[in-house]
MARDO-662471 format. One record per residue (C-alpha): residue in three letters; residue number from 1; x, y, z negated. Coordinates in nm, 3 decimals. Each point is the difference from the previous one (the first is absolute). Layout:
MARDO-662471
["ALA", NUM, [X, Y, Z]]
...
//
This chain:
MARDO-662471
["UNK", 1, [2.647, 37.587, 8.537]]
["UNK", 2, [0.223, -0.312, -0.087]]
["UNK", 3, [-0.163, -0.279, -0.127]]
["UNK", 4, [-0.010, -0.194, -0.338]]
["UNK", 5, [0.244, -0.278, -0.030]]
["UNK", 6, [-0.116, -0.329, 0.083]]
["UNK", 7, [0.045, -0.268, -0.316]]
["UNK", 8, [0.269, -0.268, 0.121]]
["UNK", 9, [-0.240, -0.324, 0.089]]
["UNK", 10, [0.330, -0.250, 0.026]]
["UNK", 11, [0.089, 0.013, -0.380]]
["UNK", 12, [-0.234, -0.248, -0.140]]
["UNK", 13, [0.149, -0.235, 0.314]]
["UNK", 14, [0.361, 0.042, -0.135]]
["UNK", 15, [-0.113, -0.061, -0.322]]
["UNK", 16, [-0.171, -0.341, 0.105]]
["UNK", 17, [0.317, -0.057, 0.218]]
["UNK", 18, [0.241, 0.060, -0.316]]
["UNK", 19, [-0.210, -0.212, -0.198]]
["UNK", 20, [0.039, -0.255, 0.222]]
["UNK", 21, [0.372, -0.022, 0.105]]
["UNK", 22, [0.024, 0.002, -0.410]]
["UNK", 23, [-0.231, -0.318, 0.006]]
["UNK", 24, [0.188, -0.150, 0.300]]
["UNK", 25, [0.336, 0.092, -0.156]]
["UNK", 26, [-0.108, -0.198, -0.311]]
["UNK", 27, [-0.231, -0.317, 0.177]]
["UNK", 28, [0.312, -0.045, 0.242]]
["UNK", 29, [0.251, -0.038, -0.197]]
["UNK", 30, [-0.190, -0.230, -0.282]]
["UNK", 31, [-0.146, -0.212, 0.328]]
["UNK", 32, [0.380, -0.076, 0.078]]
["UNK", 33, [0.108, -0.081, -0.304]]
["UNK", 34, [-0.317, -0.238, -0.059]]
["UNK", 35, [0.129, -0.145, 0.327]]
["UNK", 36, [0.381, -0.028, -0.114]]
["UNK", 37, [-0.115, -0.207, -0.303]]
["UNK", 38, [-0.248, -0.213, 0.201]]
["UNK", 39, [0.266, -0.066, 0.259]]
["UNK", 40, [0.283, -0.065, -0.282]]
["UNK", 41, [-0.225, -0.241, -0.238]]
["UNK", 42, [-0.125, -0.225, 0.286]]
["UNK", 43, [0.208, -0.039, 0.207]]
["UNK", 44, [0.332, -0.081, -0.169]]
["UNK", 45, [0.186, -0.025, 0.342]]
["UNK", 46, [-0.048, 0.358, -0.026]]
["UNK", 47, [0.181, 0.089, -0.275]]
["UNK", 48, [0.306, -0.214, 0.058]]
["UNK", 49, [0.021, 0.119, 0.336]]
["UNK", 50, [0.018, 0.339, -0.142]]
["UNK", 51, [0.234, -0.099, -0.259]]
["UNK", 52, [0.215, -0.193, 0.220]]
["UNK", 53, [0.003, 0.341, 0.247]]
["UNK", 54, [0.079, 0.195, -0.307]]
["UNK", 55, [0.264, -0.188, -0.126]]
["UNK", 56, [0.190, -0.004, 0.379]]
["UNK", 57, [-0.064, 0.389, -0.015]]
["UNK", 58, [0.183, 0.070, -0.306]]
["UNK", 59, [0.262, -0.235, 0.048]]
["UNK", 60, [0.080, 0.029, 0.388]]
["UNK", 61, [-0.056, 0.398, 0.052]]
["UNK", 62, [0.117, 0.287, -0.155]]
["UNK", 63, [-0.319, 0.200, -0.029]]
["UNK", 64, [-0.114, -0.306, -0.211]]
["UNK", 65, [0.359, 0.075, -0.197]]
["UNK", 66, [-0.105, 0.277, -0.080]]
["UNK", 67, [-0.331, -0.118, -0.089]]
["UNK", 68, [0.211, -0.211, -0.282]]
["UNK", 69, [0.210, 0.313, -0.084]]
["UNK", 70, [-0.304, 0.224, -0.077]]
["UNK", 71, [-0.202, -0.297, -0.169]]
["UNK", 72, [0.307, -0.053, -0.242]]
["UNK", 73, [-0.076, 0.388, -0.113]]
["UNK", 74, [-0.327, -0.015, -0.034]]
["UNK", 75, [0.011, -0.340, -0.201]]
["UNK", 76, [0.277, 0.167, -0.259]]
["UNK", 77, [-0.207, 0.289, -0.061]]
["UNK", 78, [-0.283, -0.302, -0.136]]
["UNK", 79, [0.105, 0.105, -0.366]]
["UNK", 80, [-0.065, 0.356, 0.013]]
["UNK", 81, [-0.361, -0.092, 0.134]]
["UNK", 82, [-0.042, -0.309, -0.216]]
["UNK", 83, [-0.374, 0.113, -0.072]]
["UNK", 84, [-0.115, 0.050, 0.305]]
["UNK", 85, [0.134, -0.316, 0.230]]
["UNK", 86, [-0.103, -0.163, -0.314]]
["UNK", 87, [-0.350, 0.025, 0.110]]
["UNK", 88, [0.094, -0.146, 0.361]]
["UNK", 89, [0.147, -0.305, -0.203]]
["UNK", 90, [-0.218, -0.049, -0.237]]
["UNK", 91, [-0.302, 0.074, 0.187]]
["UNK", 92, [0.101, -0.311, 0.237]]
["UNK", 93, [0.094, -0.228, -0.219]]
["UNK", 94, [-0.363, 0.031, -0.149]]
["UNK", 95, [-0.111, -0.081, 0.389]]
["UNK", 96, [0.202, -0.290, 0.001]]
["UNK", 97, [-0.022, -0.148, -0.318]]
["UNK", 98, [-0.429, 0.031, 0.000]]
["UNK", 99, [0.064, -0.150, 0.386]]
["UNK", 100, [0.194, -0.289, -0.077]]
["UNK", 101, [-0.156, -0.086, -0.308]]
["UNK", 102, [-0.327, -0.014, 0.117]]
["UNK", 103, [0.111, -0.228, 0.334]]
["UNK", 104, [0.134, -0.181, -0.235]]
["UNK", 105, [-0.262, -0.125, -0.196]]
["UNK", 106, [-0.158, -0.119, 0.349]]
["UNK", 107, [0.268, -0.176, 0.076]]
["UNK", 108, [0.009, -0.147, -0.305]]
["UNK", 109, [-0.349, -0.139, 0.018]]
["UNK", 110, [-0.013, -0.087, 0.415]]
["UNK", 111, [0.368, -0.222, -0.150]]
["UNK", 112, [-0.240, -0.172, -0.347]]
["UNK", 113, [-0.275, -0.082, 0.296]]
["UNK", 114, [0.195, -0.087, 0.284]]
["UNK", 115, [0.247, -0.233, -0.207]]
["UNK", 116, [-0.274, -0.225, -0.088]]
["UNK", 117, [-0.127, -0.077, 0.387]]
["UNK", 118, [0.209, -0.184, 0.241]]
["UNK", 119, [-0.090, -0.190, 0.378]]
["UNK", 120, [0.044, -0.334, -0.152]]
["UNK", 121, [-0.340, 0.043, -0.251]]
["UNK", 122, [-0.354, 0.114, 0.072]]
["UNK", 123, [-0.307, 0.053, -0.226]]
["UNK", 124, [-0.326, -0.052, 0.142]]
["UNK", 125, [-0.309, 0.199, -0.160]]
["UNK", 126, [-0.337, 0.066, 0.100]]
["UNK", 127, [-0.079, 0.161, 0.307]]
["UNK", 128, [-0.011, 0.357, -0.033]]
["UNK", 129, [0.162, 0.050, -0.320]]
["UNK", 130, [0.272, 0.210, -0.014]]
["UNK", 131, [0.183, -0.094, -0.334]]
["UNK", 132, [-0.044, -0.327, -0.222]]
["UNK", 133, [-0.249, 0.146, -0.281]]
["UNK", 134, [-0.248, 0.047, 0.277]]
["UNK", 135, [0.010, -0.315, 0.130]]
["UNK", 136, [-0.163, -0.325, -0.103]]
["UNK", 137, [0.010, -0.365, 0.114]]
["UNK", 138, [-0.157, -0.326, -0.096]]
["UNK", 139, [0.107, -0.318, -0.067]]
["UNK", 140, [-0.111, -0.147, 0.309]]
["UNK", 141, [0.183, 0.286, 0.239]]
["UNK", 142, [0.335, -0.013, -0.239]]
["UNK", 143, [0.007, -0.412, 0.058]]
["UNK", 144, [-0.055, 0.051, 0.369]]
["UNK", 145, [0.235, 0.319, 0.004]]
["UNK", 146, [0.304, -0.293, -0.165]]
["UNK", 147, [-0.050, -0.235, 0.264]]
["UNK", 148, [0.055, 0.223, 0.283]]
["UNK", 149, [0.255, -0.068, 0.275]]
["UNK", 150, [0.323, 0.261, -0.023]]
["UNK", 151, [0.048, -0.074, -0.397]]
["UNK", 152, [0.291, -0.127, -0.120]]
["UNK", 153, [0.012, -0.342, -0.195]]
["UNK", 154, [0.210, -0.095, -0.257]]
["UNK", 155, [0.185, -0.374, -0.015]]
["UNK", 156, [-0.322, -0.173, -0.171]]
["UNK", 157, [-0.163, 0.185, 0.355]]
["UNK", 158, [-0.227, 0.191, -0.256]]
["UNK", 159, [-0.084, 0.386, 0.181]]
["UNK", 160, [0.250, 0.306, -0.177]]
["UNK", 161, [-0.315, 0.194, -0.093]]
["UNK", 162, [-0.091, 0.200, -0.310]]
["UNK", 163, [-0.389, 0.068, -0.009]]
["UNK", 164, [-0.010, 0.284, -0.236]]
["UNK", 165, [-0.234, 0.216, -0.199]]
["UNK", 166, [0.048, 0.380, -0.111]]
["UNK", 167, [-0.113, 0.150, -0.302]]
["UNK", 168, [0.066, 0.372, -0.141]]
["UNK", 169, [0.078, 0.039, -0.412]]
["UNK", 170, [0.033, 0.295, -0.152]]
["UNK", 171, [0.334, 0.024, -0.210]]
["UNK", 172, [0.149, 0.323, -0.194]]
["UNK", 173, [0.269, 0.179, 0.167]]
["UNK", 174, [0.347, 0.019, -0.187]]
["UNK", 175, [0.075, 0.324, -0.180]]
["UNK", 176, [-0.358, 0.165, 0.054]]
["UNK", 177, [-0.190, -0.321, -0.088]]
["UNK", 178, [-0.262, 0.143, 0.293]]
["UNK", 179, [-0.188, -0.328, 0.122]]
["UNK", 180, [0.104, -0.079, 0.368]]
["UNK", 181, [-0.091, -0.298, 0.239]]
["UNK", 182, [0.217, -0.352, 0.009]]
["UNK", 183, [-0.067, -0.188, 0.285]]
["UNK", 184, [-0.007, -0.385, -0.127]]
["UNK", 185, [0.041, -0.218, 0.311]]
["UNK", 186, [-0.134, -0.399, -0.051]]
["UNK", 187, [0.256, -0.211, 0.224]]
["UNK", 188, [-0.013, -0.378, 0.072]]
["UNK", 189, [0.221, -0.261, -0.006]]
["UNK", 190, [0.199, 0.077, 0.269]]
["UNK", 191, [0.055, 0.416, -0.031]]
["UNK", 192, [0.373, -0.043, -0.100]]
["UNK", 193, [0.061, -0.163, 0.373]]
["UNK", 194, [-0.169, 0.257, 0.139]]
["UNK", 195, [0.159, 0.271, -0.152]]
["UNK", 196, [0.350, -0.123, -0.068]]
["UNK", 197, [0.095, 0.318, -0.093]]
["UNK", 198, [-0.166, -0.013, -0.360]]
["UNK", 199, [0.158, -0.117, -0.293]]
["UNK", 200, [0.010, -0.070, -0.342]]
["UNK", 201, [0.232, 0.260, -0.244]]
["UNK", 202, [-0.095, -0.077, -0.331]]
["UNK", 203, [-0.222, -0.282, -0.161]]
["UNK", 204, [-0.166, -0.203, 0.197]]
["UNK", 205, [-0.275, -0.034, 0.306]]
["UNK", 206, [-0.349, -0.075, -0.090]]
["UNK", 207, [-0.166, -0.341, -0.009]]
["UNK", 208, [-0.297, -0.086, 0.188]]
["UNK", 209, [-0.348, -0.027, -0.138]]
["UNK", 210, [0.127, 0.183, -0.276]]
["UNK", 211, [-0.086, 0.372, -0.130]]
["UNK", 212, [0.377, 0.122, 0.047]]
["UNK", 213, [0.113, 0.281, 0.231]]
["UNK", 214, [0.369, 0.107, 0.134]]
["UNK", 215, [0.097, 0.396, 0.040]]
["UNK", 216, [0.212, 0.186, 0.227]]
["UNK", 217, [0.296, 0.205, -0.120]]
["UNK", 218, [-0.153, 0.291, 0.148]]
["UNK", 219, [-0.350, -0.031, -0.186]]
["UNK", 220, [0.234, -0.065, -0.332]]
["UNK", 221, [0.184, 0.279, 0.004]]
["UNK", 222, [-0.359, 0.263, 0.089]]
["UNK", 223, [-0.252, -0.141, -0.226]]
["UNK", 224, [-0.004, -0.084, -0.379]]
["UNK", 225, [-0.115, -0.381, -0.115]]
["UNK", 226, [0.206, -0.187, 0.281]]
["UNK", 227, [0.236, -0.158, -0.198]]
["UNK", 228, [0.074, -0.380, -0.071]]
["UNK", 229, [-0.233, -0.103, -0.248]]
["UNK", 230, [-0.257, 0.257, 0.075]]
["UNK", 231, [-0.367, -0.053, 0.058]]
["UNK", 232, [-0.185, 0.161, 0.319]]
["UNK", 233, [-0.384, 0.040, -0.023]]
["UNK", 234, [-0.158, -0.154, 0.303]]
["UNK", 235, [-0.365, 0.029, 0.011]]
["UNK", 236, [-0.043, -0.031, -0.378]]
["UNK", 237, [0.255, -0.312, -0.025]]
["UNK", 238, [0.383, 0.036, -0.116]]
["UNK", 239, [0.279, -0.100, 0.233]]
["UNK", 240, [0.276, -0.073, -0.122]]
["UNK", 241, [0.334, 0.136, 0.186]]
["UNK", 242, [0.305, -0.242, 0.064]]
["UNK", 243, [0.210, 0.120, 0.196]]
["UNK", 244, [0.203, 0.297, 0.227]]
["UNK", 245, [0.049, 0.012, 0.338]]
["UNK", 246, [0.149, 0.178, 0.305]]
["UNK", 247, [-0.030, 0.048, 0.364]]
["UNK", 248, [0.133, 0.309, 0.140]]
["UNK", 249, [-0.345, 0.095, 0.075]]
["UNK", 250, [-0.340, 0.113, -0.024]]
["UNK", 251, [-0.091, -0.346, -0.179]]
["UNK", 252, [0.250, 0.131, -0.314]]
["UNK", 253, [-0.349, 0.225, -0.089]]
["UNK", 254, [-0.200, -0.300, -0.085]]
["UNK", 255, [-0.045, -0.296, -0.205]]
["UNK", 256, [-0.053, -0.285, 0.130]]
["UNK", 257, [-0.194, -0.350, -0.105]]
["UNK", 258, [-0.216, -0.265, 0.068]]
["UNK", 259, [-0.202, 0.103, 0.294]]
["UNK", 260, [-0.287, -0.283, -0.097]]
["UNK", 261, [-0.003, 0.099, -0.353]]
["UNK", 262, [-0.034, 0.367, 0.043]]
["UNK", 263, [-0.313, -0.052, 0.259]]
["UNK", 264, [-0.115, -0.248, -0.338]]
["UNK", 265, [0.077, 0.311, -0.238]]
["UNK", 266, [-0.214, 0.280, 0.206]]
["UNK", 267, [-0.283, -0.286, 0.140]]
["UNK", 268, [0.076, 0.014, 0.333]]
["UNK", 269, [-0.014, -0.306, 0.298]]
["UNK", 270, [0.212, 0.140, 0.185]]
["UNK", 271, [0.321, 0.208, 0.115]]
["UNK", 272, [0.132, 0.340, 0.150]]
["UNK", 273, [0.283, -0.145, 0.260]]
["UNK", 274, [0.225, -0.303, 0.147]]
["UNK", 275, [0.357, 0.076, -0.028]]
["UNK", 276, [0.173, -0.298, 0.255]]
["UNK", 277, [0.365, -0.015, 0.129]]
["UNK", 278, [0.015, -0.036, 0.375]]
["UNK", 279, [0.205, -0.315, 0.168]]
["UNK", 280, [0.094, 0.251, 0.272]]
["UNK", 281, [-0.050, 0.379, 0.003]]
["UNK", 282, [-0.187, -0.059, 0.359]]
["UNK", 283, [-0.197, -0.216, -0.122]]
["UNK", 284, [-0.240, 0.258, -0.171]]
["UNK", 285, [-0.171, 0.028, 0.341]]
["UNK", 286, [-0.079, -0.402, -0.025]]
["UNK", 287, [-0.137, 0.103, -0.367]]
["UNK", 288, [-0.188, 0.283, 0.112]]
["UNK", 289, [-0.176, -0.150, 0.311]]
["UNK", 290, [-0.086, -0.342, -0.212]]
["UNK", 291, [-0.139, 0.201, -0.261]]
["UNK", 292, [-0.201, 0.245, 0.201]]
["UNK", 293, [-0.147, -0.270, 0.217]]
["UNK", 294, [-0.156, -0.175, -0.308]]
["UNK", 295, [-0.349, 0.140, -0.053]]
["UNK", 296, [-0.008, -0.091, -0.377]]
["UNK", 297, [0.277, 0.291, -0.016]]
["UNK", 298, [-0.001, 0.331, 0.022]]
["UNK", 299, [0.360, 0.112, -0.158]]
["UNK", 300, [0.248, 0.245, 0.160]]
["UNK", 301, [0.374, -0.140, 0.035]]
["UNK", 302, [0.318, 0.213, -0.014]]
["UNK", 303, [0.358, -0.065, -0.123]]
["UNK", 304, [0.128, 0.151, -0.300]]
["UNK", 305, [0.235, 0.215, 0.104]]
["UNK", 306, [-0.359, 0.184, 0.186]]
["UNK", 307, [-0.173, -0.033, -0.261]]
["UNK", 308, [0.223, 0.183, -0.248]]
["UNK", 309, [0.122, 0.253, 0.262]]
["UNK", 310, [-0.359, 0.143, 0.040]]
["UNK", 311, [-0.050, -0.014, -0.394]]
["UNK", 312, [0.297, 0.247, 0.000]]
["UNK", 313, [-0.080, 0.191, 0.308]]
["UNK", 314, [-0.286, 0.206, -0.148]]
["UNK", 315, [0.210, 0.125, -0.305]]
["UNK", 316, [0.292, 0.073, 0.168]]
["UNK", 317, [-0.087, 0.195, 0.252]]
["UNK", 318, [-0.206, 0.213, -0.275]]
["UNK", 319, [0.287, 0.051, -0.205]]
["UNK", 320, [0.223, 0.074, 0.272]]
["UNK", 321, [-0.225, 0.307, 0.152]]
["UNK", 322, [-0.018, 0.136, -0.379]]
["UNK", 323, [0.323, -0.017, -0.045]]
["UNK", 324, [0.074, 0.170, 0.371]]
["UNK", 325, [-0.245, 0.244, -0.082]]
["UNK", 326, [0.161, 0.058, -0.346]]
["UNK", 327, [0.304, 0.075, 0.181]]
["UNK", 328, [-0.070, 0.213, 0.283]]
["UNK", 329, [-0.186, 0.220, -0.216]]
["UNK", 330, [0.271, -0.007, -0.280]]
["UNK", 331, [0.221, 0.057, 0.341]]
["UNK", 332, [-0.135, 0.320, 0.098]]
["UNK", 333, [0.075, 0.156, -0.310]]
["UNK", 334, [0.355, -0.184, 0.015]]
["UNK", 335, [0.005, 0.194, 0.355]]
["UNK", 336, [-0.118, 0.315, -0.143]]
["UNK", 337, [0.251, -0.002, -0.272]]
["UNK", 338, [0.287, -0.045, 0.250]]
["UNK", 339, [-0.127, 0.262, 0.245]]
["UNK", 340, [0.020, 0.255, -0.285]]
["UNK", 341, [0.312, -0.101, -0.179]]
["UNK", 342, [0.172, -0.006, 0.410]]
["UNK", 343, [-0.143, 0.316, 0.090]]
["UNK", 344, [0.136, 0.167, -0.331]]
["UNK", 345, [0.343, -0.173, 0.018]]
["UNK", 346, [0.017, 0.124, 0.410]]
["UNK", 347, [-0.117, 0.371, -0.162]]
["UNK", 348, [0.270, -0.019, -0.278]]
["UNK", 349, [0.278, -0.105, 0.228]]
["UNK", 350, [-0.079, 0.249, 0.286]]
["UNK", 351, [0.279, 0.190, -0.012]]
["UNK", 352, [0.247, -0.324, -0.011]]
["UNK", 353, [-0.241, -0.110, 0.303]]
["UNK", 354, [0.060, 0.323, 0.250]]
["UNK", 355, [0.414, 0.008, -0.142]]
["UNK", 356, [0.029, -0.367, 0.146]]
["UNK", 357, [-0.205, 0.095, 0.349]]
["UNK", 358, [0.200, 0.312, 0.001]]
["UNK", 359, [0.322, -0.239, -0.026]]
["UNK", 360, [-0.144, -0.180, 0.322]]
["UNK", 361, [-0.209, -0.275, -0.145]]
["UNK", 362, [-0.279, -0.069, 0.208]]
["UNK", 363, [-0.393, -0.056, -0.108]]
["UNK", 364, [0.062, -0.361, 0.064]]
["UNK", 365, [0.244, -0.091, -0.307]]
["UNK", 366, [-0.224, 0.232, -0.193]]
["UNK", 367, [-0.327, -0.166, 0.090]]
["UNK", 368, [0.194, -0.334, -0.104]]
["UNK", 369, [0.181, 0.111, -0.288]]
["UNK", 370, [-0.359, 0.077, -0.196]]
["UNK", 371, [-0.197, -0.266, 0.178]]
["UNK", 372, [0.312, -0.188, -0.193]]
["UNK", 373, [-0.053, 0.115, -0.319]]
["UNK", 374, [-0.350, -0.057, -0.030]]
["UNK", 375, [0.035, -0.347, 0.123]]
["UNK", 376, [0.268, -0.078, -0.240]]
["UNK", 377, [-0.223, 0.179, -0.289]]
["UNK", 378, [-0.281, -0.252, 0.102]]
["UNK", 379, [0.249, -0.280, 0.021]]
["UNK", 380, [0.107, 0.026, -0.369]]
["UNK", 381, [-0.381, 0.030, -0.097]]
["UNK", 382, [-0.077, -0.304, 0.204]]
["UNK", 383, [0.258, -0.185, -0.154]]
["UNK", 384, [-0.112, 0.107, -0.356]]
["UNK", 385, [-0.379, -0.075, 0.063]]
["UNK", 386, [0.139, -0.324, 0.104]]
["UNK", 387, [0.168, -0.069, -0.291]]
["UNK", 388, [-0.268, 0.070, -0.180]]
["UNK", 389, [-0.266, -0.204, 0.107]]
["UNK", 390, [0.232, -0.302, 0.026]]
["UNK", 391, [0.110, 0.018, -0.328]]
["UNK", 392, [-0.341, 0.087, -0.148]]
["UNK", 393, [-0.196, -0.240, 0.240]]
["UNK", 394, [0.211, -0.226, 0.128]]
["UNK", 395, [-0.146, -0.404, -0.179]]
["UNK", 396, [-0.297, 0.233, -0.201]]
["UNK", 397, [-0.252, -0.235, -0.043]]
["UNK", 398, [-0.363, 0.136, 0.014]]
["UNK", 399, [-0.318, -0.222, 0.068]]
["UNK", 400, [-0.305, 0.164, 0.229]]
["UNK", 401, [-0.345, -0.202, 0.090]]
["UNK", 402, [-0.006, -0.228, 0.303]]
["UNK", 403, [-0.233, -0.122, 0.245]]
["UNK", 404, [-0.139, -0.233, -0.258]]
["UNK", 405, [-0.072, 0.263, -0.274]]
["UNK", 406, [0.319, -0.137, -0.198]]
["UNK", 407, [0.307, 0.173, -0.081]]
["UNK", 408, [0.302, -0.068, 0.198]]
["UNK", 409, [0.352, 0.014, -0.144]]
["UNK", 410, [0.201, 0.148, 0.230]]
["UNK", 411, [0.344, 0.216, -0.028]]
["UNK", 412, [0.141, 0.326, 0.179]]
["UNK", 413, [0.231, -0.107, 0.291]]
["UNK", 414, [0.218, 0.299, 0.079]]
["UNK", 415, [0.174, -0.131, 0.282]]
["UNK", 416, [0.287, 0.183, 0.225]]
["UNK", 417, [-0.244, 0.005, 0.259]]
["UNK", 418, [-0.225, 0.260, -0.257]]
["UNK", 419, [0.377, 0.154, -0.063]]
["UNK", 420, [0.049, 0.096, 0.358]]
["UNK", 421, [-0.329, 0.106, 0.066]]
["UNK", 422, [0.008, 0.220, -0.311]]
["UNK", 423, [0.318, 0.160, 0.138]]
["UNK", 424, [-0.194, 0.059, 0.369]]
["UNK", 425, [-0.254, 0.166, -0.134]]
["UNK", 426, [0.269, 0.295, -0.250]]
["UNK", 427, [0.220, 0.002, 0.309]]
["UNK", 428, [-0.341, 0.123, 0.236]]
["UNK", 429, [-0.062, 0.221, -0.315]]
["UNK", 430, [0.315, 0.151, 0.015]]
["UNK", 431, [0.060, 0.020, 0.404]]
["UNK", 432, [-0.359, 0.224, 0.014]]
["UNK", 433, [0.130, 0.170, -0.311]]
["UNK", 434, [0.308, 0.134, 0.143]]
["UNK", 435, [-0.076, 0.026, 0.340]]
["UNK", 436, [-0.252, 0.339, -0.058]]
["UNK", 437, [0.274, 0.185, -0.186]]
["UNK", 438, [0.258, -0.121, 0.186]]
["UNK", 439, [-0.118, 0.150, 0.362]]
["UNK", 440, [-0.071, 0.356, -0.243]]
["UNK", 441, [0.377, -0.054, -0.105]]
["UNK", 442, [0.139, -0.014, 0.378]]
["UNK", 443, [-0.258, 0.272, 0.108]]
["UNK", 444, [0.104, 0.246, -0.277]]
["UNK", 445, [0.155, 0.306, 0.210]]
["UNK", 446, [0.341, 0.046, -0.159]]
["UNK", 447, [-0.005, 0.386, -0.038]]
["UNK", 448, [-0.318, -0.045, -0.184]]
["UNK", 449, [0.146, -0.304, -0.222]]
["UNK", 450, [0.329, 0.184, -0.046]]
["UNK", 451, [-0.166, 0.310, -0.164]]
["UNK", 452, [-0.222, -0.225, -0.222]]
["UNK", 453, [0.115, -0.020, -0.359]]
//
């Protein structure tokens, strides 16, 4: 008697099997174009040595002739397609523009921070405090802090040292009329040597002892009630503003007055910081040691150029990693965009594809050719997104809140630095985009391709 059939046991296996080469053929693939990207964004040696290879390819051989040859085809064919390399275009320039535009509001505010630091100043505050609103000093420690070794004197040998006080206002905001936060910084006699940089633009400079204040261009163009003229409430008391200035820097988002008359206006006896002007940039070790080995003080020295540098640091680097996480994400689907429209164009010009092999072209020119067009798709929406945040961007002037809970005036800096970076990351776009389709292109069998219609 013959027995029953046994089931097959080793389907369920090639089902898990199949399953997974279909997971492996789609992990692999995305892993090395991850990797491509990675490799091509930071580490710019990278892609010019790839470029630079590229270029000697084309140029010197004749495979990378032909490269140029089929490339020239594919680009002329652009208007018959216009909707779908559209996409590729437009799709990077987005990437780009979002990219640069963001970077370039952080280098806009690290450039409003940084400007107003240097080696040659330092600003002493209490120890521990880690921006000038937190900190508070005496009388007694700002007289000793003046008559420290390492400060510059002037010819009457009097220190170059500013013992200020910091105060927050709120002020409405131009256009929305939304209150915000004016920083209004109380300076002494000798500010103006300290920070050379500053000066006067329209009307005049306050007088001391006197309820007047001084505003930065920046502050006057953001907030409403700045003008000459004007009145600014300061703890319940009017002060009246005389005068414009600039600097260049972070300083252009305050006003500015009597330091011992704005500690008189909010009751205080005493200050936030000591702004002095070194007589050597060295010499802010010889400040720091005399200062820390007084036991009446216990204040934290650091030049300006520090001081400001970590006020930025925070901000920056926040609005940096959105604006790199903006992008790769708006990136992928940039990528995804260029995979399809390259995959389609490779489907649609099969037959022209297997004709050219069939002539004796090998995979290499056609691996190039489409790499070639994709990168010259990405190219020309590089350059648009470009073009678009520069000339959208480019001097915008926006204010956003500082370490001391005031608003600083600070504008977009789209620099060709942000330009070229923009342009690395549509040209990795486009060299991942291409390269998928472009090994199906040189892979297509050419009977198969020749009896596609």
């Amino acid at each position: 008697m013959m027995s029953a059939p046994q089931p097959n046991r080793r389907r369920p296996h090639r089902r898990g099997a199949s399953r997974s080469g279909w997971l492996l053929g789609i992990l692999i693939p995305a892993a090395v174009a991850v990797l491509i990207m990675l490799l091509w964004i930071l580490l710019p040696w990278v892609m010019i040595g790839f470029l630079t290879l590229l270029v000697g390819w084309l140029v010197l051989t004749r495979t990378g002739q032909q490269a140029m040859a089929i490339t020239r085809i594919g680009l002329s064919t652009i208007p018959q397609r216009l909707g779908a390399t559209s996409v590729v275009v437009v799709g990077i320039a987005g990437v780009v523009g979002v990219l640069v535009a963001l970077q370039a509001m952080a280098a806009g505010f690290e450039a409003t921070l940084a400007g107003a630091g240097n080696e040659d100043t330092a600003l002493v505050l209490r120890g521990a405090a880690n921006a000038e609103l937190s900190s508070a000093l005496d009388r007694q420690s700002t007289t000793l802090i003046v008559q420290a070794p390492g400060i510059k004197r002037d010819a009457l040998d009097r220190p170059i040292a500013s013992v200020e006080a910091v105060v927050v206002v709120s002020v409405p905001r131009r256009g929305t009329g939304t209150d915000a936060n004016l920083e209004v910084r109380g300076v002494g006699a000798a500010a103006w040597e300290v920070r050379p940089q500053v000066r006067i633009i329209a009307g005049r400079t306050f007088e001391p002892g006197r309820r007047e204040l001084i505003v930065g261009q920046g502050a006057v163009r953001q907030f409403n009630g700045l003008q000459i003229g004007e009145t600014l409430d300061l703890n319940n008391q009017q002060w009246r503003i005389v005068g414009h200035f600039a600097s260049g820097d972070t300083h252009e988002s305050e006003a500015w007055g009597d330091s011992e008359s704005i500690i008189s206006a909010y009751r205080r006896n005493g200050f936030q910081s000591v702004a002095v002007r070194l007589s050597a940039p060295a010499n802010i070790a010889l400040l720091r040691a005399a200062l820390a080995s007084d036991p009446r003080l216990r204040v934290e020295v650091q030049t300006t150029q520090d001081y400001y540098h970590r006020q930025a640091e925070r901000l920056t680097r926040v609005i940096r990693a959105v604006g790199i996480g903006v992008a790769v994400m708006m990136g992928l689907g940039a990528l995804f965009g260029a995979l399809n429209t390259m995959y389609a164009a490779v489907a649609s010009r099969a037959r022209e594809i297997a004709t050219l092999r069939a002539l004796g072209f090998t995979a290499q020119p056609v691996v190039a050719a489409v790499m070639l067009e994709t990168m010259t798709l990405a190219l020309a929406g590089g350059l648009l997104g470009g073009a678009i945040a520069w000339g959208l961007f480019h001097g915008f002037t926006v204010s956003t809140l500082g370490s001391n809970f005031s608003q600083v005036v600070f504008q977009f800096r789209v620099t060709p630095e942000l330009l070229l970076r923009g342009l690395q990351w549509a040209l990795a776009i486009g060299c991942v985009g291409g390269l998928f389709p472009a090994l199906r292109a040189a892979r297509l069998p050419v009977t198969t391709a020749l009896r596609e219609s």
